[in-house]
C-alpha positions as CSV (number, residue, x, y, z in Angstrom):
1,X,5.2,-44.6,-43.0
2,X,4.4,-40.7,-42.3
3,X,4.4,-40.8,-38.9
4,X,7.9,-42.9,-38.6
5,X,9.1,-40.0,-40.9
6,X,7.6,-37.5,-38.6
7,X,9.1,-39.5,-35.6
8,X,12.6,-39.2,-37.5
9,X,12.4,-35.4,-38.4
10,X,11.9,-34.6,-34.7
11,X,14.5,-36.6,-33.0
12,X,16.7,-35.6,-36.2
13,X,16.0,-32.3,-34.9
14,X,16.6,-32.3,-31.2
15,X,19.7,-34.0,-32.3
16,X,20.8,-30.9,-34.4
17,X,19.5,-28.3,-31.8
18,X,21.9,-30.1,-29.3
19,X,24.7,-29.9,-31.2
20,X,24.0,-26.3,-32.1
21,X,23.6,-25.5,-28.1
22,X,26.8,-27.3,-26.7
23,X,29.5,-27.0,-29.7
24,X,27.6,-23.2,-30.8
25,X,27.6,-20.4,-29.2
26,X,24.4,-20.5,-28.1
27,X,24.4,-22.2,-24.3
28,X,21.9,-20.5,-23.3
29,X,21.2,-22.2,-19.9
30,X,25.0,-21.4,-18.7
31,X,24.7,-17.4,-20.4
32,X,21.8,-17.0,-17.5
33,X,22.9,-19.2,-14.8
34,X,26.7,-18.0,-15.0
35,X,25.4,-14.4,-15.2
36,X,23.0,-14.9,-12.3
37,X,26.3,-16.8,-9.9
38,X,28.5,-14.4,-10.7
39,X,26.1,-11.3,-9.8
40,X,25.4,-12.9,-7.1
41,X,29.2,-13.5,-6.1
42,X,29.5,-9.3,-6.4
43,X,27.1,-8.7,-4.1
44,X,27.9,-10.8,-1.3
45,X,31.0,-8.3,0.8
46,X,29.1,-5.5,0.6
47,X,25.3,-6.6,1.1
48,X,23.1,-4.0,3.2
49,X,25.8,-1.4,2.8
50,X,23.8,2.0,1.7
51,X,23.7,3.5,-1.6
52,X,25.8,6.3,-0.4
53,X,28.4,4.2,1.2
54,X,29.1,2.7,-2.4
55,X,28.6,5.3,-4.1
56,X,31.7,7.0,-2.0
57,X,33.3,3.2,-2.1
58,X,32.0,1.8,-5.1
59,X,32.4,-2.6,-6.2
60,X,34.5,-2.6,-9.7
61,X,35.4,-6.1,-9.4
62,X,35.1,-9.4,-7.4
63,X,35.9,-8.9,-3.7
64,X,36.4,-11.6,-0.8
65,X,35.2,-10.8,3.2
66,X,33.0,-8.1,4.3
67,X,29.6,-8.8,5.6
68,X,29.8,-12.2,5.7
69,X,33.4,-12.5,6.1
70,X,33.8,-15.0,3.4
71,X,35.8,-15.9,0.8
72,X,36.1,-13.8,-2.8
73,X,33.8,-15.9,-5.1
74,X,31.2,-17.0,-2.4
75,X,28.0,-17.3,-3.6
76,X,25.0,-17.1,-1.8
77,X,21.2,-18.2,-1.1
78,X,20.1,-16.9,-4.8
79,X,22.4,-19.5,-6.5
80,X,22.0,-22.2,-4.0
81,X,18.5,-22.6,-4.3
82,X,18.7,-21.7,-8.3
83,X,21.2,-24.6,-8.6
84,X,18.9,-26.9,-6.1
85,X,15.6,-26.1,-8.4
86,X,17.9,-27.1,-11.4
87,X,19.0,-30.4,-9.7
88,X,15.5,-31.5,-8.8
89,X,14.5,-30.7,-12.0
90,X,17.3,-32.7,-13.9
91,X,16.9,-35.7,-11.4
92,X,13.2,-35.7,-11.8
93,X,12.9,-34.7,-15.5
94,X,10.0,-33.3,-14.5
95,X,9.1,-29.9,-12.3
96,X,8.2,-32.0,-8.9
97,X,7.4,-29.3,-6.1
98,X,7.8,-31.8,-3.7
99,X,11.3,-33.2,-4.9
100,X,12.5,-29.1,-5.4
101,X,11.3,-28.5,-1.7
102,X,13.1,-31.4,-0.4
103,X,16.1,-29.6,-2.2
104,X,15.7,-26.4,-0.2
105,X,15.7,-28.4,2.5
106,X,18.8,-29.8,2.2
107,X,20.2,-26.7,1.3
108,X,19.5,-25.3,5.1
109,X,20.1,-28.5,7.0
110,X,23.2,-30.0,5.2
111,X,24.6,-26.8,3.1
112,X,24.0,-28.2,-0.1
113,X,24.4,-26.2,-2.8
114,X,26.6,-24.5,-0.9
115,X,30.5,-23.5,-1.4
116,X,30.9,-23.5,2.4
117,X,28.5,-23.5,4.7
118,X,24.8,-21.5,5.2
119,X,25.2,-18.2,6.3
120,X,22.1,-16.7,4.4
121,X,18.5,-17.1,3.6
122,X,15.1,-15.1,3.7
123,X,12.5,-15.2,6.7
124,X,9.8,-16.1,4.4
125,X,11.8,-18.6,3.1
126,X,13.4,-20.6,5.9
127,X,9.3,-20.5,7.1
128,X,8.0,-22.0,4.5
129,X,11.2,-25.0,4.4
130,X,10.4,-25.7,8.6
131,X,6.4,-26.1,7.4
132,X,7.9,-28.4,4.8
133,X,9.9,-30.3,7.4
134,X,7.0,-30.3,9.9
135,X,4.9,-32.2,7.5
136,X,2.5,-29.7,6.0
137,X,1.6,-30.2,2.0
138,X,3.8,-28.2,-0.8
139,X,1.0,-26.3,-1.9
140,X,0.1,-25.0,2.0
141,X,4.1,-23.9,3.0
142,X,4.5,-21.0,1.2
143,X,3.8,-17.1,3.0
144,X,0.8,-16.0,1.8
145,X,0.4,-12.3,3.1
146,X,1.6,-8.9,2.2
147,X,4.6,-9.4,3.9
148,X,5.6,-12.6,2.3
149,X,6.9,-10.4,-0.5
150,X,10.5,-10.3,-0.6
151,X,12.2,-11.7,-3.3
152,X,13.3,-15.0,-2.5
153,X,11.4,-16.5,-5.3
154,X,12.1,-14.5,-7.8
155,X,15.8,-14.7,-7.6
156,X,15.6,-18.6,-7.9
157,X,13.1,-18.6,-10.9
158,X,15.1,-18.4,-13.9
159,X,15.6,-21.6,-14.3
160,X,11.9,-21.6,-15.8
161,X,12.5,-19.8,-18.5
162,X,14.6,-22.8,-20.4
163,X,11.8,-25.3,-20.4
164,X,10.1,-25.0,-23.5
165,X,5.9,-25.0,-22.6
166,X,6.4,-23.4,-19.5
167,X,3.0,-22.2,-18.5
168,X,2.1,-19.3,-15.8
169,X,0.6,-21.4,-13.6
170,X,4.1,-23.6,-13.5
171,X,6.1,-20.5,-12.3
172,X,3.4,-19.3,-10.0
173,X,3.2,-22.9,-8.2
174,X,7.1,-23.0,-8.1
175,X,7.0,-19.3,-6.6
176,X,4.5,-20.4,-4.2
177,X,6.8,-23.1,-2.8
178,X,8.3,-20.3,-0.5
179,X,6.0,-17.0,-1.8
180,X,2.4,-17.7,-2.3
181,X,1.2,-14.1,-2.0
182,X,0.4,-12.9,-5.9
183,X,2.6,-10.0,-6.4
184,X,5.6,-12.6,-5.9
185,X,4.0,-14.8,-8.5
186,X,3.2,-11.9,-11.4
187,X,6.5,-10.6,-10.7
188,X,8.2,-14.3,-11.1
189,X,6.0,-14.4,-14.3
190,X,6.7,-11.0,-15.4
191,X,10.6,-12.3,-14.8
192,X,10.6,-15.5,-17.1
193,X,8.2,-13.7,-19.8
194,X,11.3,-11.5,-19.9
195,X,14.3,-13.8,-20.0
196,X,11.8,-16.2,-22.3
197,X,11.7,-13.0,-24.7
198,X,15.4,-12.8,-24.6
199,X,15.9,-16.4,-25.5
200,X,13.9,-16.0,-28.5
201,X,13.8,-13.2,-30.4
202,X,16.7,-10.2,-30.8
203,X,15.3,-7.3,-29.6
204,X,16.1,-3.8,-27.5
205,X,16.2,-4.6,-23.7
206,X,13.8,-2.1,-23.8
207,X,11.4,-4.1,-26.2
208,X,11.8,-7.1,-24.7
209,X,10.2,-5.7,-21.2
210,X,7.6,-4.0,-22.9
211,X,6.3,-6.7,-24.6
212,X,6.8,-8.5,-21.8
213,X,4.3,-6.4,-19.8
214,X,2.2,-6.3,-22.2
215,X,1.2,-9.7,-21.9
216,X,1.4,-9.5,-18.4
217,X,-1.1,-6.8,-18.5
218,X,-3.6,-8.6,-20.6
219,X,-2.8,-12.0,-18.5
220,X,-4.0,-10.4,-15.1
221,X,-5.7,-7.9,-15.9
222,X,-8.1,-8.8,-13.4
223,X,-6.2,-9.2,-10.7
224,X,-6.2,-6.9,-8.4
225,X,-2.7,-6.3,-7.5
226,X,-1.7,-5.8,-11.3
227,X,-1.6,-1.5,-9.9
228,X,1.1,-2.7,-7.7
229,X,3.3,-3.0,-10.8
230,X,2.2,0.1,-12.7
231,X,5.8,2.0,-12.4
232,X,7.0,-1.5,-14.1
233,X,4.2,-1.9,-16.4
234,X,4.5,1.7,-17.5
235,X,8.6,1.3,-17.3
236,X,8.3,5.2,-15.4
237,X,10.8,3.5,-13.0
238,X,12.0,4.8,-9.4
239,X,14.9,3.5,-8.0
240,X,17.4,4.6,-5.2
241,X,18.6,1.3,-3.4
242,X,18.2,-2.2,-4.2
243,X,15.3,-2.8,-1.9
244,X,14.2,-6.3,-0.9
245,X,10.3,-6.2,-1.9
246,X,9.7,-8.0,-5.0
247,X,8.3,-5.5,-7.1
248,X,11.2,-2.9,-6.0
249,X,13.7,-5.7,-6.8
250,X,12.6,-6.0,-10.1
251,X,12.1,-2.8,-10.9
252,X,15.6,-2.0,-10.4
253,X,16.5,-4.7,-11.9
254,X,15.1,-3.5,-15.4
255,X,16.6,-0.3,-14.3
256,X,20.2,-1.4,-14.4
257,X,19.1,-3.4,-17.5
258,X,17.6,-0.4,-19.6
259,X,20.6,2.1,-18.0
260,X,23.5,0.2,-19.3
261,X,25.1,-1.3,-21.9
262,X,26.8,-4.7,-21.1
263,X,27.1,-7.2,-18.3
264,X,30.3,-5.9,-16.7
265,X,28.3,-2.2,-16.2
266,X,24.6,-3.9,-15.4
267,X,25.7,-6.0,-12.7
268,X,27.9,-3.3,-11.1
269,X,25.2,-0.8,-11.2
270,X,22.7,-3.4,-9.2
271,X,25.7,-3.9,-6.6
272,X,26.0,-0.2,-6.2
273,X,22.6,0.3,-5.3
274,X,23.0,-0.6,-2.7
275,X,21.3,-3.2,0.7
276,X,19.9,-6.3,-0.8
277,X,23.2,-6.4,-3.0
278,X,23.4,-9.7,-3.8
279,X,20.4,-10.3,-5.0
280,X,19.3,-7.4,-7.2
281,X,22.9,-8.5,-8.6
282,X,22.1,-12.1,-9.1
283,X,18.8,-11.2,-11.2
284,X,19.8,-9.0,-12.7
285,X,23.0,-11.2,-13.8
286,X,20.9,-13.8,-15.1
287,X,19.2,-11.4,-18.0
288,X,22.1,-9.6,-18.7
289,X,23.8,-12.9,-19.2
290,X,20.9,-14.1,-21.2
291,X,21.2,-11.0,-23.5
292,X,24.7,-9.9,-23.7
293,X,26.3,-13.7,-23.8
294,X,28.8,-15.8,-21.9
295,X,31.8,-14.3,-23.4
296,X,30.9,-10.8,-22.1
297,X,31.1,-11.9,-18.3
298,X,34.6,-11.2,-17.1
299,X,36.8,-14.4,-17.4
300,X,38.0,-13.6,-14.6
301,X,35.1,-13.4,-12.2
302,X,34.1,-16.5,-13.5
303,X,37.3,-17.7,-12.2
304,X,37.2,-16.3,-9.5
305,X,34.2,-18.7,-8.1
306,X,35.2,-22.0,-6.6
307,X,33.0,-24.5,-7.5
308,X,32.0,-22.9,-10.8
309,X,33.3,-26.4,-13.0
310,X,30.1,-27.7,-10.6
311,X,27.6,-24.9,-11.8
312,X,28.8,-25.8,-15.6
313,X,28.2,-28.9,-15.9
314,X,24.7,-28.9,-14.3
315,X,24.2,-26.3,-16.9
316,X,24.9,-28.3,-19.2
317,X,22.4,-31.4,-18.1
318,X,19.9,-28.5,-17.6
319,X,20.7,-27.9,-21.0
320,X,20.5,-31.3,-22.4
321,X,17.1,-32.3,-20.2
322,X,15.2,-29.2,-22.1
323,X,15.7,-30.1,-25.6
324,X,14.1,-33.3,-24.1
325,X,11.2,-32.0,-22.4
């Protein structure tokens, strides 16, 4: 009889939580993923342009062409292989590195995921997809040396943050699907510890990260690359462009975080940076959407991205499949 009650509470609970997450306010899943497509979006005209080219010719709003001479909207690699780990996962129920890397995959040989057509990815990250193709094992794909640190994984990883139970060692092994090398996996950690602090507790930016390192501190603090992230850990941060190394990503990603006060300015001041524009964009999108809200992203960026009804409503089965898990 008590355990058919206990049986009843939960379910009666997941039911409620649902209903709280898709007719409340609280969508969490589409707050980051939106944030992170939309940053992303921003990025895309003006990536590799200098810090003092936009700062003499600075984004304030959506723009179509430019580098990649596509359309105003376009997203690129970040949300394509955000969404693909996000299908796999909803498709599999389960984190599958196998089923994700097939998704990656099919993101460079058929454009899925893709508004138009590829016209980006990372060297560390189309290597690690042709070792998939060629046969080698998940767990032996992934760039393992120093210079396997760009951030290619950590823009993907948000998605991590909405399971409930995620553990380190899940993010590090989906990190290590394309980044193996350990400052890519403490920094993807360091990310979701972050966005997993957003989600559940209504703090400062500013707390959030430190809290955040805290237990990153105390989690590897044997390791010996935990020095690499001591301007992070210490939050003295650095920044002049929006560089592509992992650890410079994210530090100017908390930068534009801590140095602004709502989407609209935090996203603009990772585009501004400068070079890897999209990207320090995109992540930093998908925490500023986390902690700011869906309503404070411009209506009409969102919009302005074709395919967004697509990126919604795999939000929303994102959504659905972790109340489940």
């Amino acid at each position: 009889m008590i355990d058919i009650t206990l049986k009843y509470l939960k379910k009666l609970d997941k039911e409620m939580n649902y209903i709280k997450l898709f007719y409340g306010d609280k969508m969490k899943v589409r707050d980051g993923i939106v944030g992170l497509t939309v940053g992303d979006a921003l990025g895309v005209p003006v990536e590799f342009r200098s810090g003092k080219y936009l700062l003499e010719n600075p984004v304030t709003g959506m723009m179509g062409h430019g580098t990649y001479d596509m359309p105003r909207g376009t997203w690129s690699d970040d949300t394509s292989l955000t969404l693909a780990t996000m299908q796999s996962i909803v498709n599999k129920k389960a984190i599958d590195l196998e089923d994700i890397m097939n998704e990656f995959s099919l993101y460079v040989s058929e454009s899925k995921y893709c508004q138009y057509e590829v016209f980006d990815y990372g060297h560390t990250t189309i290597q690690a997809i042709r070792k998939f193709d060629s046969g080698y094992p998940v767990s032996q794909c992934g760039g393992r040396g120093d210079r396997d640190n760009g951030n290619g994984s950590l823009m993907r990883i948000l998605p991590l943050a909405f399971i409930s139970g995620i553990t380190y060692e899940d993010i590090e092994n989906v990190s290590s699907l394309t980044h193996a090398h350990m400052k890519s996996r403490i920094a993807c950690v360091l990310y979701v510890e972050i966005a997993k602090s957003m989600l559940e507790k209504d703090l400062e930016i500013s707390e959030h990260i430190k809290n955040s390192c805290e237990k990153i501190k105390k989690h590897y603090e044997d390791s010996d690359y935990l020095m690499d992230f001591e301007s992070i850990l210490e939050m003295d941060f650095h920044v002049d462009e929006g560089r592509s190394y992992v650890i410079k990503t994210l530090e100017a990603v908390l930068y534009c975080l801590l140095e602004t006060g709502s989407y609209k300015e935090a996203v603009l001041k990772a585009v501004n940076l400068g070079r890897d524009t999209d990207t320090v964009a995109a992540i930093t999108g998908g925490l500023a959407g986390i902690y700011y809200g869906y309503d404070d992203i411009p209506a009409e960026w969102i919009k302005d991205i074709p395919q967004i009804d697509f990126v919604l409503d795999l939000c929303g089965d994102y959504e659905k499949l972790c109340l489940e898990m």
